[in-house]
C-alpha positions in Angstrom: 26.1 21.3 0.7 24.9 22.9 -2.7 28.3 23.9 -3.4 30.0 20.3 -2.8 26.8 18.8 -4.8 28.1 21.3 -7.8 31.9 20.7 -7.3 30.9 16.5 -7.6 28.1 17.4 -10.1 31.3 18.2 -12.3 32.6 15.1 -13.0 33.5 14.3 -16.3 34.0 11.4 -18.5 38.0 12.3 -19.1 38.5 12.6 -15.2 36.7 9.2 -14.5 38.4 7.4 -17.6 41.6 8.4 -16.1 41.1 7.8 -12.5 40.0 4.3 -13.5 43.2 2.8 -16.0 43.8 0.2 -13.6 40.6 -1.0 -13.2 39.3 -1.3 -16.8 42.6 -3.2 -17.2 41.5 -5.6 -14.4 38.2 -6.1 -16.0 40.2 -8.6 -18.6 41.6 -11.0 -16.4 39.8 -13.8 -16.1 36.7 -14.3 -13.5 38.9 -17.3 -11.0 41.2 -14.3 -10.4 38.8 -12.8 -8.4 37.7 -16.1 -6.3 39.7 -15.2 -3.8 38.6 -11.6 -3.0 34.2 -11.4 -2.9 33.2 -8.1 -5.0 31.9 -5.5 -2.8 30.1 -1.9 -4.5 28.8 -0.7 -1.3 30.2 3.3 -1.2 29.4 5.2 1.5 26.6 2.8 2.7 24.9 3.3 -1.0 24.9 -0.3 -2.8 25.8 0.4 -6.7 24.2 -2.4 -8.5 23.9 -3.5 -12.0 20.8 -4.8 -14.1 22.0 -8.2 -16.5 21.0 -6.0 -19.3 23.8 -4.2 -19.5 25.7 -7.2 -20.5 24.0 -7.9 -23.6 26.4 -7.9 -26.2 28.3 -10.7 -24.5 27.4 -14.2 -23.9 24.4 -14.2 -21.8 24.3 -17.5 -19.6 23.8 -16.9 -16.2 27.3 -18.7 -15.4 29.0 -16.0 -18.0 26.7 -12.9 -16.2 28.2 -14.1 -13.0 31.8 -13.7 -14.4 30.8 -10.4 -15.6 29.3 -9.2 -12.1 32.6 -10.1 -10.5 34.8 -9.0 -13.0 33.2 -5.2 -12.8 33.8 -5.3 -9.1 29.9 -5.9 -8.3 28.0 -7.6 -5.4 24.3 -6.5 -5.8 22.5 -7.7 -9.4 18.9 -7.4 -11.1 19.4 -10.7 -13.1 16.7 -10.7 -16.1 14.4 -13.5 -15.8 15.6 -15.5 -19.1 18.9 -16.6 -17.8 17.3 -17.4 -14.5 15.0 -19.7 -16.3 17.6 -21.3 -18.5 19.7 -22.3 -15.6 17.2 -23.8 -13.5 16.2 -26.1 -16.8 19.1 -27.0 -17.6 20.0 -28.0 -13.9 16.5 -30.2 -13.6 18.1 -32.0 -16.4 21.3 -32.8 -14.7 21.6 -35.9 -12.4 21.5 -33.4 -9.5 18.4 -31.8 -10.5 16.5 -35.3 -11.2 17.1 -36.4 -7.8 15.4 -33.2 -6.3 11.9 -32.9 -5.5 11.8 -29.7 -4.7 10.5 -27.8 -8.4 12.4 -24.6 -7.4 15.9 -26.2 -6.9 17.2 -24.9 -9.9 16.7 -21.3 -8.7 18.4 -21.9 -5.6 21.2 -23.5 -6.8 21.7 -20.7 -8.9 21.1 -18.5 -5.6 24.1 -20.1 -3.9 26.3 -19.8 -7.1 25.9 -16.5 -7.0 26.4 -16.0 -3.1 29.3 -18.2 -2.8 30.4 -15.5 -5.4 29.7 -12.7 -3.2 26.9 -11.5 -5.2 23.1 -11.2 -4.1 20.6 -11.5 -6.7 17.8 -8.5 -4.7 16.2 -8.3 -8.3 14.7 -10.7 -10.8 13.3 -9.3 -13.8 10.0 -10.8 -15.1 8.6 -7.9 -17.7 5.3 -9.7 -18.4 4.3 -10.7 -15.1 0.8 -9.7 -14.5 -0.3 -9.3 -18.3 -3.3 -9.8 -20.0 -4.1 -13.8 -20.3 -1.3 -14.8 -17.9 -3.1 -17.4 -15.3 -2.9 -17.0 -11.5 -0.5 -20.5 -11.7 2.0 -18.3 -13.8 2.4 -15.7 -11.4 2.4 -17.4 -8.3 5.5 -19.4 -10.3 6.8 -15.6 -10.7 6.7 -14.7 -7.2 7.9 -18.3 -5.6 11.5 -18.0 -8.3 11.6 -14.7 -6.7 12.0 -16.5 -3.4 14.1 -19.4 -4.3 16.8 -16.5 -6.0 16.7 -14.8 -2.5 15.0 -11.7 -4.4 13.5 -9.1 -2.8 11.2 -7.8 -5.6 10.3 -8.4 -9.8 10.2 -5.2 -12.1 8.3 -4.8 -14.7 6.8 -1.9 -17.0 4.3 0.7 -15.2 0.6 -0.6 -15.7 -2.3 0.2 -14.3 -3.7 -2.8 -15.1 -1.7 -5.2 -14.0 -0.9 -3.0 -10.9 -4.7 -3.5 -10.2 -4.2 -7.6 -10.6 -0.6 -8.1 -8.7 -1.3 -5.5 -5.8 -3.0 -8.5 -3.2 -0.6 -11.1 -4.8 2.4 -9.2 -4.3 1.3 -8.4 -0.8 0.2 -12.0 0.0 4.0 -13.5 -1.3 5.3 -10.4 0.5 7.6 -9.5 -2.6 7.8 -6.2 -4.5 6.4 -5.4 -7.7 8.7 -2.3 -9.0 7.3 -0.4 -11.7 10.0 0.1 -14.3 9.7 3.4 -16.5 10.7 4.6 -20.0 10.3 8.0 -21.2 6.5 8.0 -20.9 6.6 9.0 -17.3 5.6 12.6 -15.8 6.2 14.0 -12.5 2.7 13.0 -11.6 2.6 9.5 -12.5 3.5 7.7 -9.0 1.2 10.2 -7.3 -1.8 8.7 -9.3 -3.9 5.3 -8.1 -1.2 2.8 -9.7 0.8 1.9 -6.1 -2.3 2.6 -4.2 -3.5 -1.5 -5.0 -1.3 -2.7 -2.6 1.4 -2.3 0.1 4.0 -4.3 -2.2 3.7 -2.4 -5.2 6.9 0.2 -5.6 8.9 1.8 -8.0 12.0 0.9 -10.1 12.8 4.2 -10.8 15.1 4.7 -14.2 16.4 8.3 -13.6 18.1 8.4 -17.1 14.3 7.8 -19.1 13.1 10.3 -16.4 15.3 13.5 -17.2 15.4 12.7 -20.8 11.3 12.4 -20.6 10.4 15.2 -18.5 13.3 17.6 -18.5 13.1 18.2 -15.1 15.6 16.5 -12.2 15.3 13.3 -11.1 16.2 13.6 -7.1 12.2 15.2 -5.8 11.0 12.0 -7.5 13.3 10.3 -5.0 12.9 12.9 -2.0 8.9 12.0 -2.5 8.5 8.3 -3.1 11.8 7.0 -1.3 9.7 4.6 1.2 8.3 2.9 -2.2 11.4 2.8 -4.1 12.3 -0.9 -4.7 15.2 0.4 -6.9 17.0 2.8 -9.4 18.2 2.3 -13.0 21.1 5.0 -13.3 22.3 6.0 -16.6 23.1 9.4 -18.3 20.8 10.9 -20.7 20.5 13.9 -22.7 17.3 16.2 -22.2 14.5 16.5 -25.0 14.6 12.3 -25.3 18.5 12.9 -26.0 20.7 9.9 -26.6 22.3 7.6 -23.7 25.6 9.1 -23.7 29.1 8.1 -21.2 28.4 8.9 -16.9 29.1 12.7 -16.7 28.5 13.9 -20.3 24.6 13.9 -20.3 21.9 15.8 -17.7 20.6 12.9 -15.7 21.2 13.9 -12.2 23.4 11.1 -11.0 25.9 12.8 -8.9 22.9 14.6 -6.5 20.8 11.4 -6.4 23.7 9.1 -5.2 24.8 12.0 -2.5 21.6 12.5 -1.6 21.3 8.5 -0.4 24.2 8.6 0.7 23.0 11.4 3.0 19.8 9.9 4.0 21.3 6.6 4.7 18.7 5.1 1.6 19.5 1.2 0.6 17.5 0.3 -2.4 20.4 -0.5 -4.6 21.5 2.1 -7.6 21.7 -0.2 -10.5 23.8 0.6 -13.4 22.1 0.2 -16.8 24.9 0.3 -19.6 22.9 1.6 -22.3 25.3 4.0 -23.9 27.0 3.0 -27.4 30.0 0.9 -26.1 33.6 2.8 -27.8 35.6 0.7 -30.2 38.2 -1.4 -28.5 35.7 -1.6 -25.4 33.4 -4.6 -24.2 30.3 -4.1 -21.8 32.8 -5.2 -18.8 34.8 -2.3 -19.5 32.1 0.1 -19.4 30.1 -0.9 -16.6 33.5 -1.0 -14.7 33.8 2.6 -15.4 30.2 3.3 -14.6 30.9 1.5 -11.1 33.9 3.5 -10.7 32.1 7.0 -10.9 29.5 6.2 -8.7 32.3 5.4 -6.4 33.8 8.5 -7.0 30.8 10.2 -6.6 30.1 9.1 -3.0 33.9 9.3 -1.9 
């Protein structure tokens, strides 16, 4: 196994860019080219994801992140909140949305645009849920757009505090609170008190900030905490707090971590984070296209 973890460890951004020609090229047709056929990233039973984020430099409605999603092949997304929240207002303003009386019909409109699209929304992104001065009305709100989008759990940044507060909220809405990392982290930080404030409280484990913080290997974070993993940020990231380079030219582990749940049969969704300088003559959709395509590669 070691020696088929090294062979695939091996990949490079030259053989990936190659392999994928054809689908970077498909990435420009227009989104109603794909109606037909719903995106599916499932490979080798491991669902490859993508967080919203990494579409930042384009037009950031939730209609145009859809179109994105499907364009890069994608059926699993961590939609930030903001778009969320934008499409749900603008829908309580339409004659639809004034008829409704139920106050989360915006969110589950947007739900079904996204499912009719073959895409499930298992991840909403609210980064200041839980912070200092926020009322218990405001994160109830949190928890029930988590439930209208069909989420299974909000991220956020790792704090003790507010992992003190959410832990018997998250675990009354039954919805997970996963603790997003940067660079800060150490290989001791998820052993400590912060998920022990409830049985909803989990990890959103960025793999990329973790080898480039910690020098070490991201995959015994994974072999350790799996059962509280809600999800994984992948991107590739030098050592020493290195920059975020192309898939295959930095040291974040992504080759072993994707085997290894493919392996162990793990389904918390690998979300792509594009976070890497995008090349001349490229657009986010490109990039996250090739991203998708060498995690598929990777599990093949």
């Amino acid at each position: 196994m070691q020696s088929s973890r090294t062979t695939r460890s091996s990949l490079s951004r030259r053989s990936f860019l190659g392999g994928t020609a054809a689908l970077a090229a498909s990435s420009m047709m227009p989104g109603r080219l794909f109606a037909a056929a719903k995106p599916n990233s499932v490979f080798g039973g491991v669902q490859i994801g993508v967080i919203t984020y990494s579409y930042r430099s384009l037009p950031g409605s939730a209609e145009n992140l859809l179109d994105y999603i499907v364009r890069c092949g994608i059926n699993s997304v961590e939609l930030m909140g903001g778009p969320a929240e934008q499409f749900a207002r603008a829908y309580a303003n339409s004659e639809q949305g004034r008829d409704a009386a139920d106050p989360m019909a915006g969110f589950k409109a947007l739900r079904k645009l996204y499912n009719d699209a073959g895409v499930n929304i298992h991840i909403v992104k609210f980064g200041n849920i839980g912070n200092p001065g926020m009322s218990d009305e405001q994160i109830d709100y949190y928890f029930e757009v988590a439930k209208a989008l069909g989420a299974r759990g909000i991220t956020r940044e790792i704090s003790g505090a507010a992992a003190e507060r959410l832990g018997p909220i998250a675990d009354r809405h039954q919805i997970v609170i996963g603790f997003h990392n940067h660079t800060q982290i150490n290989p001791a930080t998820y052993d400590g008190p912060i998920l022990s404030h409830g049985e909803y409280l989990g990890i959103n484990l960025d793999i990329g900030h973790y080898v480039a913080g910690t020098n070490e290997p991201s995959l015994p974070q994974i072999e350790k905490h799996h059962d509280r993993i809600l999800s994984l940020h992948v991107k590739d990231r030098r050592k020493n707090n290195g920059p975020n380079v192309p898939f295959g030219e930095g040291d974040t582990d992504i080759v072993p971590v994707l085997q290894y749940m493919k392996e162990h049969q793990l389904t918390f969704p690998a979300d792509i984070e594009l976070e890497y300088p995008i090349p001349p003559g490229s657009d986010a959709v490109r990039e996250v296209t090739r991203c998708v395509e060498f995690c598929r590669e990777a599990l093949a």
